[in-house]
NUNU-622677 format. One line per 8 residues: number of its first residue (from 1); their letters; for each residue x, y, z of N, C-alpha, C. Coordinates in steps of 0.2 Angstrom, whole numbers. Example, Ala and Ser with C-alpha at 12.3 -4.5 7.8 and 13.67 -1.06 7.14 Angstrom:
2
1> as> 66 -28 39 62 -22 39 66 -16 39 | 64 -11 35 68 -5 36 64 0 39
% end
This chain:
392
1> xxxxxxxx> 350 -243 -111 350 -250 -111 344 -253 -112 | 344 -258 -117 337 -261 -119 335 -267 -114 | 332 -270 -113 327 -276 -111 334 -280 -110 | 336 -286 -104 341 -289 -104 338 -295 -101 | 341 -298 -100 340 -308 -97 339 -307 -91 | 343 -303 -87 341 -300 -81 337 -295 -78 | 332 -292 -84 329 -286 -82 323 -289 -75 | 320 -283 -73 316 -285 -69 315 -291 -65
9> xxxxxxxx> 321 -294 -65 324 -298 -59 328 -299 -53 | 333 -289 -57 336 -290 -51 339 -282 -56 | 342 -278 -52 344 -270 -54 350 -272 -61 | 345 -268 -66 351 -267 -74 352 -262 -75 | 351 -256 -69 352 -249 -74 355 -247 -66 | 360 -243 -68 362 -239 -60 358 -232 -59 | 355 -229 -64 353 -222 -61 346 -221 -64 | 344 -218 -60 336 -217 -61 332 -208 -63
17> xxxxxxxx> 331 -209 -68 328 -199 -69 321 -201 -67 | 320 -194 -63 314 -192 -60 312 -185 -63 | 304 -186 -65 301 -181 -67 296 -182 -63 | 293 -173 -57 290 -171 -52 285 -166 -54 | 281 -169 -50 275 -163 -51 270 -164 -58 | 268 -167 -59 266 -171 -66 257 -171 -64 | 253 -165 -66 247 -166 -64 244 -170 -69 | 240 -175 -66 235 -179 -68 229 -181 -67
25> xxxxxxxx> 227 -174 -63 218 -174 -61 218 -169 -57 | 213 -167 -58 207 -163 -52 203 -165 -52 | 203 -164 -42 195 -166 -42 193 -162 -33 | 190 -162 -32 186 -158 -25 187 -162 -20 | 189 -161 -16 192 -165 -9 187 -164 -6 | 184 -166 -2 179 -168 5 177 -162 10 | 172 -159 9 170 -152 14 175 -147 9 | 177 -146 4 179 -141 -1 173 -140 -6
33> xxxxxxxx> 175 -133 -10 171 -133 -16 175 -133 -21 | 180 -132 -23 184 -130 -27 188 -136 -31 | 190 -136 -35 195 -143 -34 202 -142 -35 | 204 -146 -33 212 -147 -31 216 -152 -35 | 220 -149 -38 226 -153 -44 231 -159 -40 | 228 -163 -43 235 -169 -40 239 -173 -45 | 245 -173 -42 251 -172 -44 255 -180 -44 | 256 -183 -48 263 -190 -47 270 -187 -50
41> xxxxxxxx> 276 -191 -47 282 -193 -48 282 -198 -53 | 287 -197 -59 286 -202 -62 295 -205 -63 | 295 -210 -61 304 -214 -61 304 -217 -69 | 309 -215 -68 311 -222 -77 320 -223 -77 | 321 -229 -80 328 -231 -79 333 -225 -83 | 337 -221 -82 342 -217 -84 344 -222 -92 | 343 -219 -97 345 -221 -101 342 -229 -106 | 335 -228 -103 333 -235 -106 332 -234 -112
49> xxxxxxxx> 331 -239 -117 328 -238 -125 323 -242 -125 | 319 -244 -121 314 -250 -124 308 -244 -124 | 304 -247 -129 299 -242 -130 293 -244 -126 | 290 -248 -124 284 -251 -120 287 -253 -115 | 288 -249 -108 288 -254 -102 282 -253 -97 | 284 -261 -91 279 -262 -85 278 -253 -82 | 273 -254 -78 272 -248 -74 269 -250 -68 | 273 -249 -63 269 -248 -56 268 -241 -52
57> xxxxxxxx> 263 -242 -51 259 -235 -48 258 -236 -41 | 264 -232 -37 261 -231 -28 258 -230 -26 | 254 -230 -20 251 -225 -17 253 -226 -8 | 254 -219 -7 258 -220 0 252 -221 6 | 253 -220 11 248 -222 16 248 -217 22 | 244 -217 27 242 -211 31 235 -210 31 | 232 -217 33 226 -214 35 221 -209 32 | 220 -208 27 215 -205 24 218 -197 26
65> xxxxxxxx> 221 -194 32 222 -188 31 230 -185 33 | 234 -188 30 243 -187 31 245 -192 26 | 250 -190 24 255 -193 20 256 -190 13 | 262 -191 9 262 -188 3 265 -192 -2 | 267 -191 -9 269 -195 -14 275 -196 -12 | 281 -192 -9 287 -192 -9 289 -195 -1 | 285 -200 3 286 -204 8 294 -207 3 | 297 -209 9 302 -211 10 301 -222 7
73> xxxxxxxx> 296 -223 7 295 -231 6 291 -230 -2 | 287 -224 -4 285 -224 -10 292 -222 -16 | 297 -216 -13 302 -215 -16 306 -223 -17 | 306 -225 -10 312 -231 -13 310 -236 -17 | 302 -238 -16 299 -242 -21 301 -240 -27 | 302 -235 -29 300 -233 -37 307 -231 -40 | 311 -229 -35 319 -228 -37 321 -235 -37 | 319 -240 -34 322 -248 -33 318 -250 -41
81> xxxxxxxx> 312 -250 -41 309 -254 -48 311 -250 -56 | 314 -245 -54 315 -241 -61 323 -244 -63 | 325 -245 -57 333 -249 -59 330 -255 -60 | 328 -259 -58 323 -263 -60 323 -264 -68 | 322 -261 -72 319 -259 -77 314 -256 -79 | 308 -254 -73 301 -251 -72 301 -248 -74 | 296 -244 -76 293 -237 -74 292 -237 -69 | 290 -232 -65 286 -231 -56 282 -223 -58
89> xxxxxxxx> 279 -223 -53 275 -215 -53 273 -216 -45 | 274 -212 -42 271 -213 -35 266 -204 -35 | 261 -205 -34 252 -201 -35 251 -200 -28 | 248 -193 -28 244 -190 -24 237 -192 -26 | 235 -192 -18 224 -193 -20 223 -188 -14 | 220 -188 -14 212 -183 -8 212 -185 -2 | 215 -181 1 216 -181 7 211 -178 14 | 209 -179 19 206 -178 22 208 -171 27
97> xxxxxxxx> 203 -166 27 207 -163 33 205 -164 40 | 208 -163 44 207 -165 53 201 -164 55 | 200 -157 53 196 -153 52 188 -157 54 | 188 -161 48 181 -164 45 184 -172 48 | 186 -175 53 186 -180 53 181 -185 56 | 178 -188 52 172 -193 56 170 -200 52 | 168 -203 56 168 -211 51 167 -211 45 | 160 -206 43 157 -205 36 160 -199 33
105> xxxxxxxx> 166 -196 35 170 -193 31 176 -197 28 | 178 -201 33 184 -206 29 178 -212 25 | 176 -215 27 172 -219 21 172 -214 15 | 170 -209 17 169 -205 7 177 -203 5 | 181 -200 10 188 -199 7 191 -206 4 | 189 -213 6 193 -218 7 190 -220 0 | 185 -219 -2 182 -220 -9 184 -213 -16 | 186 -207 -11 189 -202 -18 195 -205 -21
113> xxxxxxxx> 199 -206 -14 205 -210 -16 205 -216 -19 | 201 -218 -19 200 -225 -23 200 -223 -31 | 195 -218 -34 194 -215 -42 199 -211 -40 | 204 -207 -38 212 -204 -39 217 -210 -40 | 215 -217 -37 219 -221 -40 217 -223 -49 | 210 -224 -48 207 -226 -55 211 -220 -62 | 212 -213 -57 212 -208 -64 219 -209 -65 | 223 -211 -61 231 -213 -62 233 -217 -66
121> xxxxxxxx> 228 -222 -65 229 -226 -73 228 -227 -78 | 222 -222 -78 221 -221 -85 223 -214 -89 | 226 -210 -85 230 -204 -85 237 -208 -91 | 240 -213 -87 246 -216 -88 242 -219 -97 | 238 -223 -97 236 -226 -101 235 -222 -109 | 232 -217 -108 231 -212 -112 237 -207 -115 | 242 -205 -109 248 -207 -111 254 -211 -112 | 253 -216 -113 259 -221 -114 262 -221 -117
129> xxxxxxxx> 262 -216 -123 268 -218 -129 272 -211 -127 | 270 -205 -123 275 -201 -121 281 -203 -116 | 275 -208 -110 277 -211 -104 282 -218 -107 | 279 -219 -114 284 -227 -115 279 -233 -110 | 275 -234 -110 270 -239 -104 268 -244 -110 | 268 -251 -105 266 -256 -109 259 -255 -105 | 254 -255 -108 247 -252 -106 244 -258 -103 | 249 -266 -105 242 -273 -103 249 -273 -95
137> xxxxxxxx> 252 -271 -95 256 -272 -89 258 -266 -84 | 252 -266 -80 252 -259 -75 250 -262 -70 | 254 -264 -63 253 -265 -57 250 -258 -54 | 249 -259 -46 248 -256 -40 253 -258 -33 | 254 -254 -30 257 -255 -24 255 -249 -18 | 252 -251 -13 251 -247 -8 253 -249 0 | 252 -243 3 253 -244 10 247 -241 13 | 246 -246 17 238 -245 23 235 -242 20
145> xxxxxxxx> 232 -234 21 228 -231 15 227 -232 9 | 232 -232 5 233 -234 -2 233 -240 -3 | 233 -244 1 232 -252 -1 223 -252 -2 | 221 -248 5 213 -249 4 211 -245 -2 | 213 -240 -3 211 -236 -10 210 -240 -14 | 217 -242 -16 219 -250 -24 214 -254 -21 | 211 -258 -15 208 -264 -17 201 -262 -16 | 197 -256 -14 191 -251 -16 189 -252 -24
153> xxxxxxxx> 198 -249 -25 197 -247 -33 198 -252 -40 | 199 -257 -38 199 -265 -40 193 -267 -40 | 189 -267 -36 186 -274 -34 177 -269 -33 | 176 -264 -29 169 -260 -28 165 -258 -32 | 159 -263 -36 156 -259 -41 150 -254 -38 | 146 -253 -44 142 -246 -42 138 -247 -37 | 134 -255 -36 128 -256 -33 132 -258 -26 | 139 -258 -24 142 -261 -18 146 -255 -17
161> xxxxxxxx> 143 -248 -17 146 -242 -14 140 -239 -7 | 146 -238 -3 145 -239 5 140 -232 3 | 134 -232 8 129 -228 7 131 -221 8 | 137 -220 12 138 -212 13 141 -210 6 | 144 -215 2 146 -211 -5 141 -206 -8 | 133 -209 -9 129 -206 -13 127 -199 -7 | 129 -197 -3 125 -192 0 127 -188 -2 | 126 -179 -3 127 -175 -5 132 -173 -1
169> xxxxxxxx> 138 -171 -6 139 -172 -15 138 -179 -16 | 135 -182 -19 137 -190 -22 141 -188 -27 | 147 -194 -25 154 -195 -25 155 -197 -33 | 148 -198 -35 149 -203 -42 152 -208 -45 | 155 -210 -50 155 -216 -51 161 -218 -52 | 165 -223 -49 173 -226 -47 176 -222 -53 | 177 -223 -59 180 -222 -63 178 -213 -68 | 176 -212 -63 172 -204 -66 177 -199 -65
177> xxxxxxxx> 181 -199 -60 185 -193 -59 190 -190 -64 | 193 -185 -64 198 -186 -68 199 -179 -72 | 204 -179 -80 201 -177 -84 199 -179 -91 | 195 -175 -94 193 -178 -100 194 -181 -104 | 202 -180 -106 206 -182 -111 206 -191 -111 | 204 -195 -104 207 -200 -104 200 -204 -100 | 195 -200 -100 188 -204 -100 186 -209 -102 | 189 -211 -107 186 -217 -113 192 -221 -111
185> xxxxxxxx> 198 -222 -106 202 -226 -105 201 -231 -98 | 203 -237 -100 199 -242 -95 206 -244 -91 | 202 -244 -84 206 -243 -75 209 -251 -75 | 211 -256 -81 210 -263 -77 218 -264 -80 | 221 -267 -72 228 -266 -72 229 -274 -71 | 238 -277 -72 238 -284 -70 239 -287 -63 | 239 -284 -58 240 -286 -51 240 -278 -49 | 242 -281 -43 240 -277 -35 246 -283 -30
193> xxxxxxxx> 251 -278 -28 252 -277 -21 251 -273 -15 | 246 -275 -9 242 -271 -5 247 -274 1 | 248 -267 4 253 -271 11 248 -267 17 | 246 -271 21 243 -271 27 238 -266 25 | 234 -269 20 228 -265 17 219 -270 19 | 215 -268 18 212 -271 20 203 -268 14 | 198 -271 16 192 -271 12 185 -267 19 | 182 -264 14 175 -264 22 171 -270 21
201> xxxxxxxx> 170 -271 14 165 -277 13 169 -282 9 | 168 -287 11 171 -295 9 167 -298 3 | 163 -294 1 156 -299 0 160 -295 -8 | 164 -289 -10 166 -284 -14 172 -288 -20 | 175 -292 -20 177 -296 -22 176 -303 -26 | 174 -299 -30 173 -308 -35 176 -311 -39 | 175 -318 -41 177 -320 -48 180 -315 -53 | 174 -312 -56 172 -310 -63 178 -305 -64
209> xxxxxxxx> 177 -300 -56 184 -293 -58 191 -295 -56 | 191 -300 -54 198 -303 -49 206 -300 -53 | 212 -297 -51 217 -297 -53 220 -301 -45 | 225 -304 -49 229 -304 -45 233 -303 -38 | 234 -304 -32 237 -301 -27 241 -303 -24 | 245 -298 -21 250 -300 -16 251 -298 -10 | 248 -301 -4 248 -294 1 252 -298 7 | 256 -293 9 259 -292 17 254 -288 22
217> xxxxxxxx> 254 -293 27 253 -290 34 256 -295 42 | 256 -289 44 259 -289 51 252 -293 55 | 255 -298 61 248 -302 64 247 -296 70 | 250 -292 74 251 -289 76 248 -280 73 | 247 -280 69 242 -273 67 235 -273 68 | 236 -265 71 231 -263 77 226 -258 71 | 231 -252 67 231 -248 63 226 -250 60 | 227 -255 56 221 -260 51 222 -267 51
225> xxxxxxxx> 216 -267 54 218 -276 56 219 -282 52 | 225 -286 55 224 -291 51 219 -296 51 | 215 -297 55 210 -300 53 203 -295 52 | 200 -293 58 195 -287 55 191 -280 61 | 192 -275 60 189 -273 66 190 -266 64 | 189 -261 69 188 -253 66 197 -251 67 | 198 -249 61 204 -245 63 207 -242 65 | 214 -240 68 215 -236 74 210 -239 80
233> xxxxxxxx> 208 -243 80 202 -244 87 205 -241 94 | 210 -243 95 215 -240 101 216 -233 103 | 217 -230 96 216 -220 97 211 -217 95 | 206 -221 91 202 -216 87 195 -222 89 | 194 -225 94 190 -233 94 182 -228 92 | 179 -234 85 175 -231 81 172 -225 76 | 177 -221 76 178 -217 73 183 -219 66 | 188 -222 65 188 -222 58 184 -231 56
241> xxxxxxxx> 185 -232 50 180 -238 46 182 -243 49 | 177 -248 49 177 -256 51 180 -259 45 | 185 -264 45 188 -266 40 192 -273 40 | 192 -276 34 193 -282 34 201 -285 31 | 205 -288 35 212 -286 35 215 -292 28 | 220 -293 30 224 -297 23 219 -305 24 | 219 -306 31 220 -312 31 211 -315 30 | 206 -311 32 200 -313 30 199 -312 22
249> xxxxxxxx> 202 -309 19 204 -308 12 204 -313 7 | 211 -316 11 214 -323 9 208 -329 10 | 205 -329 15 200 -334 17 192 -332 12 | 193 -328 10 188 -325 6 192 -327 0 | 194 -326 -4 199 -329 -12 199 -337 -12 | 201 -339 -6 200 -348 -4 192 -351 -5 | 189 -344 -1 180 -346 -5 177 -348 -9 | 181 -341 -15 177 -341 -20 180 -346 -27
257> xxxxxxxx> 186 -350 -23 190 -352 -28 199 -348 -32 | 199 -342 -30 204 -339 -32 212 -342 -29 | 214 -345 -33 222 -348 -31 227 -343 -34 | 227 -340 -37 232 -333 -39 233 -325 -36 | 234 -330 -29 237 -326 -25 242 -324 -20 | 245 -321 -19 249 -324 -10 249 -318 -5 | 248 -322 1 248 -320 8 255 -321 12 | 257 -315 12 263 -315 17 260 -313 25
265> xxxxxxxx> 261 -316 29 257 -316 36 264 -314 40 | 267 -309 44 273 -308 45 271 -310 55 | 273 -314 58 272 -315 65 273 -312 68 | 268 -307 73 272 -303 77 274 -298 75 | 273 -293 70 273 -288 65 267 -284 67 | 268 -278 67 263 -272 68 261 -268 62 | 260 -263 61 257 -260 55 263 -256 53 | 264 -256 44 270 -253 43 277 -253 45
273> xxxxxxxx> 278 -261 46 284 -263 53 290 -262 50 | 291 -259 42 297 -259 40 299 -250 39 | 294 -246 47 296 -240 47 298 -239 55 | 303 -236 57 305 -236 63 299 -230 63 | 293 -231 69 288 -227 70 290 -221 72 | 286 -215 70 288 -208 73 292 -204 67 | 295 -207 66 302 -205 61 302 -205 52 | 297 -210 53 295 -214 47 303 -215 42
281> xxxxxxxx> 308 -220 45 314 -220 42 313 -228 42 | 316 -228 36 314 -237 35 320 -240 39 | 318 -247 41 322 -251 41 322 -256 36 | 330 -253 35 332 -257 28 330 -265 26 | 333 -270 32 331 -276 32 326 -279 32 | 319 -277 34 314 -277 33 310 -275 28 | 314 -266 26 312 -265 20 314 -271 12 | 321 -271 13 323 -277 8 318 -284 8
289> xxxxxxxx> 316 -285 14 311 -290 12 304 -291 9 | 302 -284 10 295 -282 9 297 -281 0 | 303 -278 -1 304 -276 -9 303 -285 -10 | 308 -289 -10 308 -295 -14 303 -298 -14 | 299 -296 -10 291 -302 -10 290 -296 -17 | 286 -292 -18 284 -287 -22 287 -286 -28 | 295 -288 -28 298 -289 -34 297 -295 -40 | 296 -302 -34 296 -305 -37 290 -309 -40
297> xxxxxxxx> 284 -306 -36 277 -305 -37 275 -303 -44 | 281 -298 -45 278 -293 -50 281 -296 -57 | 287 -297 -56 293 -303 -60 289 -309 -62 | 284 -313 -59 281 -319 -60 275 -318 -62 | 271 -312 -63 265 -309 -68 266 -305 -73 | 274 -303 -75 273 -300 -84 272 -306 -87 | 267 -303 -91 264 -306 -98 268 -309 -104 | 272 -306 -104 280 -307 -109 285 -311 -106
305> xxxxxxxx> 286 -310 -112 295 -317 -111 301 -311 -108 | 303 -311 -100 307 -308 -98 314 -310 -100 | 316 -316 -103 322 -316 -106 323 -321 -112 | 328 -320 -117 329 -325 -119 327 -333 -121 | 328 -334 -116 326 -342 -114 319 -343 -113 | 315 -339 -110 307 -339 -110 304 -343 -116 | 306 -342 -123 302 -345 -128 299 -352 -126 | 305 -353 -123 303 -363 -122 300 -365 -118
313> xxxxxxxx> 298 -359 -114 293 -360 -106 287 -365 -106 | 283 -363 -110 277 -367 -112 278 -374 -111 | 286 -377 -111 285 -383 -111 287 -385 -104 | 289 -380 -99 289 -382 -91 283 -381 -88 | 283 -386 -84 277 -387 -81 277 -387 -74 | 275 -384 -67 275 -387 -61 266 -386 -61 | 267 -392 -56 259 -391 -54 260 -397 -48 | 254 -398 -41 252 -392 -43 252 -384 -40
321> xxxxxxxx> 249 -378 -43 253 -374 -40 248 -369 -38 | 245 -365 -34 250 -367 -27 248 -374 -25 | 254 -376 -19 252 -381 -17 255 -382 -8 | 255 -387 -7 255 -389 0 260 -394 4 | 260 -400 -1 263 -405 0 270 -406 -7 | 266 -409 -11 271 -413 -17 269 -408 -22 | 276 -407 -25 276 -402 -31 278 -406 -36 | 274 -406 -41 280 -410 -50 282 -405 -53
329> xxxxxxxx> 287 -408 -55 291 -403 -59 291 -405 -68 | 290 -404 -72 293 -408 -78 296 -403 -84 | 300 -406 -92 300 -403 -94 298 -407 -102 | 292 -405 -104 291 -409 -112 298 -412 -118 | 300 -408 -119 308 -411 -121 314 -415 -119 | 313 -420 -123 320 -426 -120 328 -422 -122 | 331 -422 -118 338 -419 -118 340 -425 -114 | 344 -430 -119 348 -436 -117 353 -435 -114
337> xxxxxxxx> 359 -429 -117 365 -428 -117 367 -428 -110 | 362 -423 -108 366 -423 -101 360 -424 -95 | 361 -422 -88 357 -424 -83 352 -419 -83 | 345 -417 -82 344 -412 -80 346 -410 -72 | 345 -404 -70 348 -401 -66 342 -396 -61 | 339 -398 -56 333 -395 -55 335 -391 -48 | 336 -384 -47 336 -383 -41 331 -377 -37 | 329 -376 -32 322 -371 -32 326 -368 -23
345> xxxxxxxx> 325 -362 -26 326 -358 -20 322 -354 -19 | 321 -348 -12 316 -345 -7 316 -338 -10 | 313 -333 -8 314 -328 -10 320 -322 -10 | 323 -323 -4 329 -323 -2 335 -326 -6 | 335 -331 -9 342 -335 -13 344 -338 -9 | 340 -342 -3 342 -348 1 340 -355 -3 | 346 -359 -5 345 -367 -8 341 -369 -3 | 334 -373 -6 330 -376 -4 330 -382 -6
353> xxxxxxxx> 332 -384 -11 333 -391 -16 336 -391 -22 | 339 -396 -23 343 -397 -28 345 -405 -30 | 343 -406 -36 344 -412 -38 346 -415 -46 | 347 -418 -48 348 -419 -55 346 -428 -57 | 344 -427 -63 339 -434 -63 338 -433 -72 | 340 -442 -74 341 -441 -81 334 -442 -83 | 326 -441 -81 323 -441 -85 321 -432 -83 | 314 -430 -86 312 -423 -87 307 -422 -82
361> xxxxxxxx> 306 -429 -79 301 -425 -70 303 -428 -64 | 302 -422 -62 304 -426 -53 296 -421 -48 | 297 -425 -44 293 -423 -38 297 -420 -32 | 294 -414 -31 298 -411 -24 293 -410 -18 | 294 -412 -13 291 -413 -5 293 -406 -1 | 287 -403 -4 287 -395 -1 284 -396 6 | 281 -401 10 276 -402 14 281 -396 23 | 288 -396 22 289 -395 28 292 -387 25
369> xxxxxxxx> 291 -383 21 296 -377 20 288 -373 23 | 291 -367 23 285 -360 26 282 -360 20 | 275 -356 22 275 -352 17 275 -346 15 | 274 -349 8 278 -339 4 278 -343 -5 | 284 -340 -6 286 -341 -15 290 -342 -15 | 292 -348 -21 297 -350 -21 300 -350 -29 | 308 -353 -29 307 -352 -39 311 -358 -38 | 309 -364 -45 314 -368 -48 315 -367 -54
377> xxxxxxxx> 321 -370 -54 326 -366 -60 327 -373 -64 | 328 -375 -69 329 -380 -72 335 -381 -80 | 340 -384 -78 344 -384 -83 346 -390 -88 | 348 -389 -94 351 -397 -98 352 -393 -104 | 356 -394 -106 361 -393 -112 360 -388 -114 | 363 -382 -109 363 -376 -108 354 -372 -111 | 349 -375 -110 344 -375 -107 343 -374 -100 | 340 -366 -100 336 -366 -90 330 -362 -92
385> xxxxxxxx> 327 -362 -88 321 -360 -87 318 -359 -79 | 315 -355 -76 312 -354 -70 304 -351 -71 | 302 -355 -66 295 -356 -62 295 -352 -57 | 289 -352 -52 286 -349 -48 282 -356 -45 | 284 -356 -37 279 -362 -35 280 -357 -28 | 270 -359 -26 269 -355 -23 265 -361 -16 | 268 -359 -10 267 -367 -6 263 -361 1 | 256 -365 1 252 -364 7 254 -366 12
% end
């Protein structure tokens, strides 16, 4: 099935093939001499024909020393995004042993897995015409550790690495690891979703390298905090890293200027709250939420026209966006015939507004909805077109 009007909007394909065990680096895990082969899943829609498609790359979580690619929430991410129309591959990185656990072991495992995220991409990238990869459309998605990994591996340049990197061994250089085949290939992807992920330095995050983000977190997470503070502090207090959560993030991006981004803040949420703890079994409802934020984050940053009717996009305009209060909507083209047709729904597919008005702009009074994401659709003379409005 090729590309359709509903791709990556909503599931076009019912079955997903999985190719397992697909090594794409070595590299020396922490207190080893030796190095160790790490391996991704790669999903792809059964049957697709499109020769370039998006790629999201997981990475599961477990604290710098537990978890693996084939977690139950990295699986369903990638079996959900390949019906999807995606590609997915959910990666191993560099694990810590218990063994060796001490603050200045996970700062340096937390930075391997940062370059095992880097060599993922460019592993992918170097192969894309085997893999079918559109090379300018490669997300991230992680959980807790892997969230820090991706925003380590995004944003930490050489002279803003934590000083236990350079001790013997020094860890070298973010995008060093790997193999050789795909050295000369560059780690820069088009967004990041980080779920309850967090930074050690704030200061790590600029203008210059900025992609895009979407992050969830729980107000309630202890694990890695959503504001800021050592993680695990409760079981492990001062022994894993000091860290700075989604929400001092957010307020950092606000800083420096960056408006392309969104903060989901869940009330009352702990770390990982879309897993029943111990069992690590999702709960579906929660999990469903956490996909649609992520789907449609991901939906609202391809670079291409995802259907049909896209061509004409350039002449809708919402601004401004994100916003707070009043949102305009408009569209450059006069369509007399008949009324236009405006209506904007939540992430969810709950009606938020709807109205119809014979000229081509109107204004919508966002000031009382939550925030999050929202999308309006706009119709006339079998013309539609949909936005992304993003309300603080």
């Amino acid at each position: 099935m090729a590309q359709t009007g509903q791709r990556y909007a909503e599931p076009v394909f019912d079955e997903v093939d999985v190719q397992t065990e697909i090594p794409f680096s070595s590299a020396i895990k922490e207190g080893d001499t030796s190095p160790t082969t790490l391996y991704l899943d790669f999903y792809e829609p059964q049957g697709d024909t499109l020769s370039a498609r998006p790629l999201v790359i997981t990475v599961f979580g477990g604290a710098f020393v537990a978890g693996s690619r084939d977690y139950v929430d990295m699986e369903e991410y990638c079996t959900r995004l390949a019906k999807h129309g995606y590609a997915a591959a959910s990666i191993d990185y560099r694990l810590l042993s218990f063994l060796n656990i001490s603050n200045k072991a996970l700062i340096r495992d937390a930075y391997m897995a940062a370059q095992d995220v880097s060599s993922a991409i460019r592993f992918f990238k170097c192969h894309c015409d085997e893999y079918r990869i559109d090379t300018e459309q490669v997300f991230l998605l992680g959980n807790s550790a892997g969230s820090i990994a991706i925003l380590c591996e995004l944003f930490m340049d050489e002279d803003e690495r934590p000083v236990e990197t350079f001790e013997d061994p020094d860890l070298g250089l973010m995008h060093s690891s790997g193999f050789d085949e795909y050295a000369g290939f560059s780690p820069a992807v088009a967004g990041a979703v980080p779920q309850w992920g967090g930074v050690m330095d704030l200061n790590v995050i600029d203008v210059e390298e900025y992609v895009p983000l979407c992050m969830l977190h729980g107000t309630e997470d202890t694990n890695v905090p959503y504001d800021s503070g050592y993680c695990y502090n409760g079981m492990l207090p001062g022994v894993m890293p000091f860290m700075y959560g989604s929400h001092p993030i957010a307020e950092r991006l606000d800083e420096i200027g960056i408006t392309d981004y969104e903060f989901h803040s869940f009330e009352g949420e702990g770390h990982a709250f879309y897993f029943i703890p111990l069992v690590f079994t999702l709960i579906e409802e929660k999990f469903d939420t956490c996909f649609a934020i992520a789907r449609d984050f991901l939906y609202g940053h391809l670079n291409y026209p995802t259907s049909i009717l896209d061509r004409e996009e350039e002449d809708v305009q919402v601004y401004p966006n994100p916003a707070t209060d009043i949102v305009t909507i408009s569209f450059d083209k006069t369509m007399a015939d008949e009324p236009f047709r405006f209506v904007v729904i939540d992430i969810t597919g709950r009606k938020m507004f709807a109205n119809e008005s014979s000229t081509s702009k109107i204004e919508v009074d966002i000031s009382q909805w939550p925030s999050g994401v929202y999308f309006v659709r706009i119709e006339c003379n079998g013309f539609s077109s949909s936005r992304k409005i993003v309300k603080r």
